[in-house]
N, CA and C atoms of all chains as a GROMACS GRO file, in nm:
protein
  522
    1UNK      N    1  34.180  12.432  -0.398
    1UNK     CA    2  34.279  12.362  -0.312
    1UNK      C    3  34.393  12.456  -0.266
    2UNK      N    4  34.468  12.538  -0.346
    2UNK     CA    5  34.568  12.634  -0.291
    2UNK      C    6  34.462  12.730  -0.217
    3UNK      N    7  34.400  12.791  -0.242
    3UNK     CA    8  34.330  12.908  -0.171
    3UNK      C    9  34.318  12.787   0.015
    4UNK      N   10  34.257  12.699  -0.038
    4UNK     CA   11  34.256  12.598   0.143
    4UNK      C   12  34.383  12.602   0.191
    5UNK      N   13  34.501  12.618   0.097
    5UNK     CA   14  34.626  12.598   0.226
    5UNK      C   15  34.660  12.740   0.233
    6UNK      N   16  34.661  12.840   0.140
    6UNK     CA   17  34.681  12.998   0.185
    6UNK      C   18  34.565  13.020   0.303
    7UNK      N   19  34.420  12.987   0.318
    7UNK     CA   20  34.395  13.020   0.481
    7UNK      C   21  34.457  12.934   0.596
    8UNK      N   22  34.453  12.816   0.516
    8UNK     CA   23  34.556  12.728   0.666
    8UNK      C   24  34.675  12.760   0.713
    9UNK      N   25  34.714  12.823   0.614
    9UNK     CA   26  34.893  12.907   0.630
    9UNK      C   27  34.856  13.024   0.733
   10UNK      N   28  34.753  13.098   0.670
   10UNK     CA   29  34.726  13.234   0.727
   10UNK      C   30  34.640  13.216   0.899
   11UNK      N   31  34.602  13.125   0.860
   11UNK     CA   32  34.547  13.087   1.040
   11UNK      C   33  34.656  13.038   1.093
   12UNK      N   34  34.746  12.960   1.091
   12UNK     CA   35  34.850  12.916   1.159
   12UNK      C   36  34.902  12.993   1.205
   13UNK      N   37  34.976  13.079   1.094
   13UNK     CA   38  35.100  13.208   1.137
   13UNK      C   39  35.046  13.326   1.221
   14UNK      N   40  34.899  13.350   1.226
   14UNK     CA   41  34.850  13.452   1.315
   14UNK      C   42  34.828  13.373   1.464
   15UNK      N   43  34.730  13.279   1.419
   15UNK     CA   44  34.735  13.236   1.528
   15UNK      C   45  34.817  13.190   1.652
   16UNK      N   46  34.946  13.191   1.590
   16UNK     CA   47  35.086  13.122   1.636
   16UNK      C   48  35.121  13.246   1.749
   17UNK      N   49  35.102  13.342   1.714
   17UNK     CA   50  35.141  13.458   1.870
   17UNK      C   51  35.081  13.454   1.938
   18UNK      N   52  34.969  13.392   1.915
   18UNK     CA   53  34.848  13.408   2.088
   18UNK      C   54  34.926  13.305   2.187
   19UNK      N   55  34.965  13.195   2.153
   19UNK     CA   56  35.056  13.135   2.304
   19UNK      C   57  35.171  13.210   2.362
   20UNK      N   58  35.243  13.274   2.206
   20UNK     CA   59  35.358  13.298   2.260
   20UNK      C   60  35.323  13.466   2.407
   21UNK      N   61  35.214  13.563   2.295
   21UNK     CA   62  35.199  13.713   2.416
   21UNK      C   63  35.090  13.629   2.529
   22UNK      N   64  35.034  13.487   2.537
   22UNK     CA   65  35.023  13.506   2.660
   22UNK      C   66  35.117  13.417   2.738
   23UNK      N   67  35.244  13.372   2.709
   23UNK     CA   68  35.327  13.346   2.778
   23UNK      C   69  35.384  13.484   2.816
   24UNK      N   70  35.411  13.544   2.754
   24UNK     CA   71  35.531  13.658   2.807
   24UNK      C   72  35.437  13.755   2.859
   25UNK      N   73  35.267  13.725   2.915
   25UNK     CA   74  35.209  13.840   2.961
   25UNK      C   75  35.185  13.749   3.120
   26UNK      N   76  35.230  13.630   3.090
   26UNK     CA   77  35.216  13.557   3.232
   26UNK      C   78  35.332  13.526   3.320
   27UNK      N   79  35.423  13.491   3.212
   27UNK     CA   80  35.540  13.523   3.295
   27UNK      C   81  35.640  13.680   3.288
   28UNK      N   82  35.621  13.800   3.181
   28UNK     CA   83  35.669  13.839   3.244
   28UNK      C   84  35.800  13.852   3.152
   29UNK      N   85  35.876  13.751   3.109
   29UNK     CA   86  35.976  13.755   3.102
   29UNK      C   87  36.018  13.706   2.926
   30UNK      N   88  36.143  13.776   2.916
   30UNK     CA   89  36.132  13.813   2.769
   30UNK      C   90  36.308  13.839   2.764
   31UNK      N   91  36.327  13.765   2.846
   31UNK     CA   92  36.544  13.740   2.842
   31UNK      C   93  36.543  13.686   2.699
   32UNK      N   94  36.496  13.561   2.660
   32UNK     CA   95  36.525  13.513   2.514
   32UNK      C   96  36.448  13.554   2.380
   33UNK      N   97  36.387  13.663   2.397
   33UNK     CA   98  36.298  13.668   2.300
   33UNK      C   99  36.372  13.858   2.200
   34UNK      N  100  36.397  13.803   2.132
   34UNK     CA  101  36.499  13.969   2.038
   34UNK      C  102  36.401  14.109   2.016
   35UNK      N  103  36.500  14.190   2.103
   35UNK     CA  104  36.399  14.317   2.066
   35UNK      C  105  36.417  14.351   1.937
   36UNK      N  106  36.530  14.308   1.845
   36UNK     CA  107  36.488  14.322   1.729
   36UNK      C  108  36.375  14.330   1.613
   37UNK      N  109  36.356  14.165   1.652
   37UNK     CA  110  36.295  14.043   1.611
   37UNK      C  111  36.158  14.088   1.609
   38UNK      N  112  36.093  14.146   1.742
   38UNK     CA  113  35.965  14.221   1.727
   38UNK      C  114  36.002  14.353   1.699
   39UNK      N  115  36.050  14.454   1.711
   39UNK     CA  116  36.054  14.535   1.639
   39UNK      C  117  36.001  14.565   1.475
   40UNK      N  118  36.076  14.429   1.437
   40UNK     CA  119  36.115  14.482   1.282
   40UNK      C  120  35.989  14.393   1.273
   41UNK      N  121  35.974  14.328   1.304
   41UNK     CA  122  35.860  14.229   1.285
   41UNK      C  123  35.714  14.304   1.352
   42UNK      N  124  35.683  14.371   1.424
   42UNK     CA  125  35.578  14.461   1.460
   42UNK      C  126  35.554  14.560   1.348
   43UNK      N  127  35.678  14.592   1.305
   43UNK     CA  128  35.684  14.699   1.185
   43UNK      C  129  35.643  14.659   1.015
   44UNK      N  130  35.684  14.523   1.028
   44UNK     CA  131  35.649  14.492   0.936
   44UNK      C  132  35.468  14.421   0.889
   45UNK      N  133  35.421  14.430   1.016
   45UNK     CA  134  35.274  14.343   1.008
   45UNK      C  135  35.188  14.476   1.002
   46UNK      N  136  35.238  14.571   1.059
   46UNK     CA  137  35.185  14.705   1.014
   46UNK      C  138  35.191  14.757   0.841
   47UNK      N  139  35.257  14.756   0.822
   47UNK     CA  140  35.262  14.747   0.682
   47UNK      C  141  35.201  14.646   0.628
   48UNK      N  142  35.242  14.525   0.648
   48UNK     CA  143  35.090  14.438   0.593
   48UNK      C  144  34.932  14.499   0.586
   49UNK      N  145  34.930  14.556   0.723
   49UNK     CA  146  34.799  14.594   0.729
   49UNK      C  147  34.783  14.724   0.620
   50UNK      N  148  34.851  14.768   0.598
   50UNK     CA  149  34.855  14.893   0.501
   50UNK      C  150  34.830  14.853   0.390
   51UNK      N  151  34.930  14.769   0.350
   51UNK     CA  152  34.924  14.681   0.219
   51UNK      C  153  34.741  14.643   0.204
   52UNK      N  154  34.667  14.570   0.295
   52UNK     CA  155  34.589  14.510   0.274
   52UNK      C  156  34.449  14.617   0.301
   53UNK      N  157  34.466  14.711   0.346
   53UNK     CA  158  34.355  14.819   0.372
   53UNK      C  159  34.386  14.917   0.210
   54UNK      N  160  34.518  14.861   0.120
   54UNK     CA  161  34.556  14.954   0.013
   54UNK      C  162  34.508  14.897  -0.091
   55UNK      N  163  34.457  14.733  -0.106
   55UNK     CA  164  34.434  14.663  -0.200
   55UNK      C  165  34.298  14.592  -0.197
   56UNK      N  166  34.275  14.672  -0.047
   56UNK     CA  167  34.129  14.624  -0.011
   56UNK      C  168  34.106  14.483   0.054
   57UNK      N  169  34.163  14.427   0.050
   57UNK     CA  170  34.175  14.287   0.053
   57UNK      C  171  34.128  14.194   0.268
   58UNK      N  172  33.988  14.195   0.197
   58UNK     CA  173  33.922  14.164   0.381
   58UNK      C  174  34.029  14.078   0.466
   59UNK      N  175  34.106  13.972   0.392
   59UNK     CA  176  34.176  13.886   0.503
   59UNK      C  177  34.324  13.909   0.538
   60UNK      N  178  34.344  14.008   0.419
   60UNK     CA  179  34.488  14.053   0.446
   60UNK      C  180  34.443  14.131   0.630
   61UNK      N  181  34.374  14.221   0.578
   61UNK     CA  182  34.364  14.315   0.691
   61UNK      C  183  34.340  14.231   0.804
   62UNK      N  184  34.253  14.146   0.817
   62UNK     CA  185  34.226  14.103   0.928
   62UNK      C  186  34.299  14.014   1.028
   63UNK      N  187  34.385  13.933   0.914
   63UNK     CA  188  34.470  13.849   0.967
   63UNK      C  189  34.590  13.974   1.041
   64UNK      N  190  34.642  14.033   0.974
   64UNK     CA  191  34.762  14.178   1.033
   64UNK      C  192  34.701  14.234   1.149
   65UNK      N  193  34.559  14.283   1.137
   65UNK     CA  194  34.501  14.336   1.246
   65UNK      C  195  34.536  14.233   1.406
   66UNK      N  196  34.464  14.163   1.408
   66UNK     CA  197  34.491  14.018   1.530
   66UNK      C  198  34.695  14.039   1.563
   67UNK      N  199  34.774  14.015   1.431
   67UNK     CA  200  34.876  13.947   1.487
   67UNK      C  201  34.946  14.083   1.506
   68UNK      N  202  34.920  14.229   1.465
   68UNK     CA  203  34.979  14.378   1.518
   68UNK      C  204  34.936  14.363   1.663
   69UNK      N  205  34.842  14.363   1.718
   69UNK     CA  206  34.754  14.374   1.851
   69UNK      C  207  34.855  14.249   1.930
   70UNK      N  208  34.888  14.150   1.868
   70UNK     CA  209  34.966  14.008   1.948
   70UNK      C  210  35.100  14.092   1.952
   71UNK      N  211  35.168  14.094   1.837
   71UNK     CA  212  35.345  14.173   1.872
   71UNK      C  213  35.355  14.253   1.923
   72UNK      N  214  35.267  14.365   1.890
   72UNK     CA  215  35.277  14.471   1.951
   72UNK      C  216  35.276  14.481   2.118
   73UNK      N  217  35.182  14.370   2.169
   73UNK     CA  218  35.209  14.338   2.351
   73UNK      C  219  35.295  14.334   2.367
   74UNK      N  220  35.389  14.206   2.273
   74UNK     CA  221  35.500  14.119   2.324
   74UNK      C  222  35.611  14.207   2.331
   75UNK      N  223  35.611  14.299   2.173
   75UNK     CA  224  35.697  14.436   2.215
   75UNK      C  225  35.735  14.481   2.324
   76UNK      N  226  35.576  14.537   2.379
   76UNK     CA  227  35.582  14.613   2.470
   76UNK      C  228  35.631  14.586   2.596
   77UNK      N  229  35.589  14.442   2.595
   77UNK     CA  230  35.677  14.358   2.763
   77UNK      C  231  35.818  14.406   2.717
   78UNK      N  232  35.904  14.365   2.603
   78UNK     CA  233  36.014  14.370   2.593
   78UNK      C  234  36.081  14.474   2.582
   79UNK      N  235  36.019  14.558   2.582
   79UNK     CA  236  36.075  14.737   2.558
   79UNK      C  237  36.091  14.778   2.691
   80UNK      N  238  35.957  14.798   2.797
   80UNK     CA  239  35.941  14.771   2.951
   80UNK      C  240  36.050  14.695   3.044
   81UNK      N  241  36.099  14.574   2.986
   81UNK     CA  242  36.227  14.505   3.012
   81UNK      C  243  36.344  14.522   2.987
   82UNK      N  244  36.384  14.612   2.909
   82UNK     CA  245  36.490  14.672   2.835
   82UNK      C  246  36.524  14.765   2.937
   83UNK      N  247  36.373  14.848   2.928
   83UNK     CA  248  36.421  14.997   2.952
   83UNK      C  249  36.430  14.984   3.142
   84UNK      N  250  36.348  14.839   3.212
   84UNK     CA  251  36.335  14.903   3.349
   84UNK      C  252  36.390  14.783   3.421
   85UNK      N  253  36.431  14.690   3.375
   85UNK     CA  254  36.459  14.550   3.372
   85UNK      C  255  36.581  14.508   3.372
   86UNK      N  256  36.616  14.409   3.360
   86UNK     CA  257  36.712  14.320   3.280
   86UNK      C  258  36.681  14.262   3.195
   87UNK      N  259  36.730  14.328   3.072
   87UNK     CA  260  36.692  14.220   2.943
   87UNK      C  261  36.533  14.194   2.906
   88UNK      N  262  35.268  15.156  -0.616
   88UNK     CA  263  35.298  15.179  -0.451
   88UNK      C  264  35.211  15.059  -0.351
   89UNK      N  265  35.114  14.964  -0.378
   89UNK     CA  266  35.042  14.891  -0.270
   89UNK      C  267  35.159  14.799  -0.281
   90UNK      N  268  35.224  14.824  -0.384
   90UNK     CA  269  35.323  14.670  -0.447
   90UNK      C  270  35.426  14.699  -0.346
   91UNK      N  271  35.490  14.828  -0.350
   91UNK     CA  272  35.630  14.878  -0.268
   91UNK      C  273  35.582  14.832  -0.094
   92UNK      N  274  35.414  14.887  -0.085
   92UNK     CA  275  35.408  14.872   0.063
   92UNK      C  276  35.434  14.700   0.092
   93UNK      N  277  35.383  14.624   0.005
   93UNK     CA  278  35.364  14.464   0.010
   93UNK      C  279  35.492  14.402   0.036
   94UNK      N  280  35.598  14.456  -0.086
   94UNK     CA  281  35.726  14.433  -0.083
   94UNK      C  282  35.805  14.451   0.059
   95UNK      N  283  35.788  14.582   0.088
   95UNK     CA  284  35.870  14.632   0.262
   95UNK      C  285  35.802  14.542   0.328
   96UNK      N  286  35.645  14.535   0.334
   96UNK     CA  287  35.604  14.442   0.494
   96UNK      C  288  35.654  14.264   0.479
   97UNK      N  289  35.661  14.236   0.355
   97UNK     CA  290  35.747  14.122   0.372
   97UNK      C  291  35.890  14.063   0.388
   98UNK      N  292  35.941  14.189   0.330
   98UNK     CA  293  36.112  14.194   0.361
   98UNK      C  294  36.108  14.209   0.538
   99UNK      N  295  36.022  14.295   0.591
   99UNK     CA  296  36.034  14.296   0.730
   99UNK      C  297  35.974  14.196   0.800
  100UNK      N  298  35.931  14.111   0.773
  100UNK     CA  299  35.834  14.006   0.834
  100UNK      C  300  35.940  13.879   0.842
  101UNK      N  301  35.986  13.892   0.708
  101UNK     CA  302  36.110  13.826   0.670
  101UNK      C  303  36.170  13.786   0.722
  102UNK      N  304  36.301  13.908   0.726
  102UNK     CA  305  36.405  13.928   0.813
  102UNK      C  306  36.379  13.923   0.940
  103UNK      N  307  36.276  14.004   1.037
  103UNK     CA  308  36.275  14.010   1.157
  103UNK      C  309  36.332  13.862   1.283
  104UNK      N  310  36.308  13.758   1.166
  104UNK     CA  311  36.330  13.610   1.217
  104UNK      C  312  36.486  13.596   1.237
  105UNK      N  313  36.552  13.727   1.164
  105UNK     CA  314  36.726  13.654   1.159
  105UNK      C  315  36.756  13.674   1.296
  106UNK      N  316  36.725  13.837   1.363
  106UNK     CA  317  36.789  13.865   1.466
  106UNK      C  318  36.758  13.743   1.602
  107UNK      N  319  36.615  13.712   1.586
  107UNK     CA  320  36.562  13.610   1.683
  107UNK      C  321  36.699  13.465   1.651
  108UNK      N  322  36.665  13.452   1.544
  108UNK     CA  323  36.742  13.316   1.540
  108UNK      C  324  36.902  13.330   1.588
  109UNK      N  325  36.981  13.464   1.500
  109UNK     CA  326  37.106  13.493   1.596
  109UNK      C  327  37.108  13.455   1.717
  110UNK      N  328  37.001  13.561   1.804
  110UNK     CA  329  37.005  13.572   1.931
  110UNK      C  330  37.005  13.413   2.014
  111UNK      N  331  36.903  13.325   1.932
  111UNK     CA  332  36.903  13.190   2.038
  111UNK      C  333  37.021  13.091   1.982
  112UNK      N  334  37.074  13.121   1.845
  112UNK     CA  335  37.225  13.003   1.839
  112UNK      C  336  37.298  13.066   1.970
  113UNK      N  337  37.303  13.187   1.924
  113UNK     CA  338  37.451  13.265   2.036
  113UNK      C  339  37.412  13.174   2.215
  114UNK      N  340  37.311  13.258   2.253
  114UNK     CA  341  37.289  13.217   2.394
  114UNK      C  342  37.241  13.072   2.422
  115UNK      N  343  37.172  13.044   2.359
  115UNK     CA  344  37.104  12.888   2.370
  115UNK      C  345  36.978  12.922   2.452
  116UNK      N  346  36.977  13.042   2.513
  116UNK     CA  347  36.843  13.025   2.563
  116UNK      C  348  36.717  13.092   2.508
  117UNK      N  349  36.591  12.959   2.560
  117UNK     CA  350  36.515  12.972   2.501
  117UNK      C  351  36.373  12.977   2.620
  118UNK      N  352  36.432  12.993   2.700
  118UNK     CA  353  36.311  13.009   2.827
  118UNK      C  354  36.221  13.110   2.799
  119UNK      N  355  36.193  13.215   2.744
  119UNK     CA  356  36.069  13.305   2.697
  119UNK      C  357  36.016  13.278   2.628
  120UNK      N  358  36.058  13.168   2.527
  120UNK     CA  359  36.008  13.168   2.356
  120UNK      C  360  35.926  13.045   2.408
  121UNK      N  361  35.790  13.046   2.319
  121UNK     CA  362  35.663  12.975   2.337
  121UNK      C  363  35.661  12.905   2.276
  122UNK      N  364  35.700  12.727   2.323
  122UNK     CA  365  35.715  12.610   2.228
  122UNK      C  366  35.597  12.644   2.119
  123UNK      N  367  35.443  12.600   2.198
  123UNK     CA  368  35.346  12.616   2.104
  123UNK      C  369  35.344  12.736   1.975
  124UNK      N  370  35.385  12.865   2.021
  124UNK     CA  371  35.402  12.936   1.927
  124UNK      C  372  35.507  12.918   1.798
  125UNK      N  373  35.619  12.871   1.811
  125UNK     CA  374  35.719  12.836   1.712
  125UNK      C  375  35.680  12.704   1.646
  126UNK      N  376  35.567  12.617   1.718
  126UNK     CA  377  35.530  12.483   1.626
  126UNK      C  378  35.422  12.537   1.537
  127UNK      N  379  35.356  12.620   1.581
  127UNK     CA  380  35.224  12.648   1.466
  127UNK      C  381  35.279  12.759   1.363
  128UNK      N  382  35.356  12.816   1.453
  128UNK     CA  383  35.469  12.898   1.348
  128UNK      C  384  35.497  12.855   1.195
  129UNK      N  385  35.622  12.784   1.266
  129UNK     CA  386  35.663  12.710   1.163
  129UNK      C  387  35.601  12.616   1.084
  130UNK      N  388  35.489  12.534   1.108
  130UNK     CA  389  35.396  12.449   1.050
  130UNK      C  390  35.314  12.598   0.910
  131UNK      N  391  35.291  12.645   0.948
  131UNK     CA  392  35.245  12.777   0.913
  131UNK      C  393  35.328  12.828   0.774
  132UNK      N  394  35.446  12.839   0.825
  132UNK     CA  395  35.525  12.892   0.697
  132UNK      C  396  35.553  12.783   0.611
  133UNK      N  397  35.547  12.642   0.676
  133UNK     CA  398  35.573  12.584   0.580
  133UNK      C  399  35.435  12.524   0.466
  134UNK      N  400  35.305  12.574   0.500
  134UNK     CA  401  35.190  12.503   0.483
  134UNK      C  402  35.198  12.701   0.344
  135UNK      N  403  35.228  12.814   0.364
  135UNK     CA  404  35.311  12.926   0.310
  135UNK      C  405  35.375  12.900   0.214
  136UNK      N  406  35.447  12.846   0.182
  136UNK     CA  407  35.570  12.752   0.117
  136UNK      C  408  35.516  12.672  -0.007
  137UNK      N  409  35.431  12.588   0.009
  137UNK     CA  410  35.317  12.495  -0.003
  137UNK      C  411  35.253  12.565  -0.102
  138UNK      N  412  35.199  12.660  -0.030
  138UNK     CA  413  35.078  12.733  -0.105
  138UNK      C  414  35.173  12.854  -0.232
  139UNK      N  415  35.280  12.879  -0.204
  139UNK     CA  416  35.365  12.961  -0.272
  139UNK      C  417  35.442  12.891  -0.445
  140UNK      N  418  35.437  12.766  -0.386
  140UNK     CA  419  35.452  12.646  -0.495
  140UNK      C  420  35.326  12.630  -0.585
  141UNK      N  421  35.234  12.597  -0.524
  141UNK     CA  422  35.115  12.570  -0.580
  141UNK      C  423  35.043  12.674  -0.658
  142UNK      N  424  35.034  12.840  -0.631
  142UNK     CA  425  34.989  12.908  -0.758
  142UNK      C  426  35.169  12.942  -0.780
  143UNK      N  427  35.299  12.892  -0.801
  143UNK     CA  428  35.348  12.914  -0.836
  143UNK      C  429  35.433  13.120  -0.834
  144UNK      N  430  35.381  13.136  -0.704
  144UNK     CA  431  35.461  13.304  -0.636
  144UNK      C  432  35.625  13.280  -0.567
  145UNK      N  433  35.700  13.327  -0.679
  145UNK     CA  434  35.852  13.355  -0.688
  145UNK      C  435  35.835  13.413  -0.520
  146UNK      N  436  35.800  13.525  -0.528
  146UNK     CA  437  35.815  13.589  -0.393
  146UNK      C  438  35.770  13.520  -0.272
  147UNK      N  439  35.648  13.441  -0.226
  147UNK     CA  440  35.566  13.405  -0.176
  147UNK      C  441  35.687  13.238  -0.131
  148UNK      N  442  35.718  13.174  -0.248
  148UNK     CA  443  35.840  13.083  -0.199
  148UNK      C  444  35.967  13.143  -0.134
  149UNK      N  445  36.007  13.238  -0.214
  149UNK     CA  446  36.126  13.266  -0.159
  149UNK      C  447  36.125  13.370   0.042
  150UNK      N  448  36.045  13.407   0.010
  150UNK     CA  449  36.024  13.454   0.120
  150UNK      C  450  35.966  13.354   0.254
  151UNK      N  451  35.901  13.286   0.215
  151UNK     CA  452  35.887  13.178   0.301
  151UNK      C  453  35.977  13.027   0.330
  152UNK      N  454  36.051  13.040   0.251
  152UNK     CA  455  36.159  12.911   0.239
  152UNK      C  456  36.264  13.004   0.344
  153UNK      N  457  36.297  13.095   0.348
  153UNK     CA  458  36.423  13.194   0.423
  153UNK      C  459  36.361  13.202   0.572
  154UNK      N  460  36.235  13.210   0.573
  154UNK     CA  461  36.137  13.199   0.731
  154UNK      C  462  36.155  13.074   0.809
  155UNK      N  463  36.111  12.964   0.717
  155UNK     CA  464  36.100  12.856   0.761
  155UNK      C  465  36.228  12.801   0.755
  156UNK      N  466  36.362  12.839   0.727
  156UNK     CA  467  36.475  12.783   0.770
  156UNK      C  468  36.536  12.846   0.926
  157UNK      N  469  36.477  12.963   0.915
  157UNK     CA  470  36.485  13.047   1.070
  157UNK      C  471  36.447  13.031   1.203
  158UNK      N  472  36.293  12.980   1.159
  158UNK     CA  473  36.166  12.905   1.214
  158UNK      C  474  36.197  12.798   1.260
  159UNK      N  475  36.219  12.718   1.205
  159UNK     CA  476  36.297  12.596   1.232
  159UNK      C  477  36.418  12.551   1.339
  160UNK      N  478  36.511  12.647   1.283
  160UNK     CA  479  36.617  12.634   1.394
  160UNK      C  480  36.579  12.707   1.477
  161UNK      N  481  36.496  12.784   1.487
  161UNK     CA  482  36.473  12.856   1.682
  161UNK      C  483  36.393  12.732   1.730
  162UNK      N  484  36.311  12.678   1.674
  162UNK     CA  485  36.232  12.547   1.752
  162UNK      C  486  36.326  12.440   1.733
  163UNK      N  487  36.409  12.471   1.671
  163UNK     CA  488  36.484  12.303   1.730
  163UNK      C  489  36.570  12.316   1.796
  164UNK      N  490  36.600  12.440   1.884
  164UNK     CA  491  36.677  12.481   2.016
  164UNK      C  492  36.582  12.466   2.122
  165UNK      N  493  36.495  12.525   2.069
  165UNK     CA  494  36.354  12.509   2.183
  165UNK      C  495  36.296  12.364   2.209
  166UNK      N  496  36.251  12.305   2.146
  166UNK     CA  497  36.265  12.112   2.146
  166UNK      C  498  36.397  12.101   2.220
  167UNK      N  499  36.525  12.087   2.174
  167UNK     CA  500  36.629  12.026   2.246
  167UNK      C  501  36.629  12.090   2.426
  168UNK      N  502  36.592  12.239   2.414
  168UNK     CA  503  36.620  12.268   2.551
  168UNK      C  504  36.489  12.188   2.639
  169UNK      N  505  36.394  12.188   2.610
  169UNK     CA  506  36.242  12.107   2.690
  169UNK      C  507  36.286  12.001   2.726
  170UNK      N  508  36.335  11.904   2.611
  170UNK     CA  509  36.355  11.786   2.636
  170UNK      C  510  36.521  11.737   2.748
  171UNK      N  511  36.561  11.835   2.687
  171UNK     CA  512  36.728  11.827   2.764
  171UNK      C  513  36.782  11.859   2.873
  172UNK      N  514  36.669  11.982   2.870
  172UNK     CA  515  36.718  12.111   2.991
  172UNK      C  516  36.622  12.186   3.042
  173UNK      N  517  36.641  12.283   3.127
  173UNK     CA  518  36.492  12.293   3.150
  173UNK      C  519  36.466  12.437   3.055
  174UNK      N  520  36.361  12.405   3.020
  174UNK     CA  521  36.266  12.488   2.955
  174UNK      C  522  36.317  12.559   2.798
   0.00000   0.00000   0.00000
């Protein structure tokens, strides 16, 4: 029963960036969204993945893999917007 | 050391939520941020939470109780603005 809500947790929270990078890959726009926020948070799912390629562990990795590839877009709109943009 | 890497990617996964949440009390806006993404989000950390209780992980609660209070208030700016205002 816990192992069923640690994958339901772990599908939720990955899955949860696919609306958000293809909103900000459709519109574009990324005024409210913290370059912090992905930053530290891109940085940190990378390290997950480290963590989980360090302990071996198939779903650590896989779940980090998907949601690095999701922030890491959303980043990138927002870095692109920073640097050539407004906001 | 898989422990130290585990430790950093969750302190950063963590935290990364404060600067977001700063950023949308201060401005109120929430026009980039992806309703759907902050509901499965947060459903997510709290289903996290759940599962952190249940085999009983100090870290695994505490780290997810500090998310999902973050989580929370960026979607309930995001709810009030949909319903209130636009977008």
């Amino acid at each position: 029963m816990p192992e069923m809500i640690g994958y339901i947790a772990a599908t939720l929270t990955t899955a949860s960036f696919l609306p958000q990078a293809i909103l900000t890959i459709k519109t574009k726009d990324t005024e409210s969204l913290s370059l912090s926020m992905y930053s530290l948070f891109t940085l940190g799912v990378f390290c997950w993945l480290v963590y989980g390629v360090c302990i071996l562990d198939k779903a650590i990795i896989f779940a980090n893999a998907i949601t690095l590839v999701l922030a890491a877009s959303i980043l990138s709109f927002k870095i692109y917007n920073v640097l050539f943009k407004k906001g």
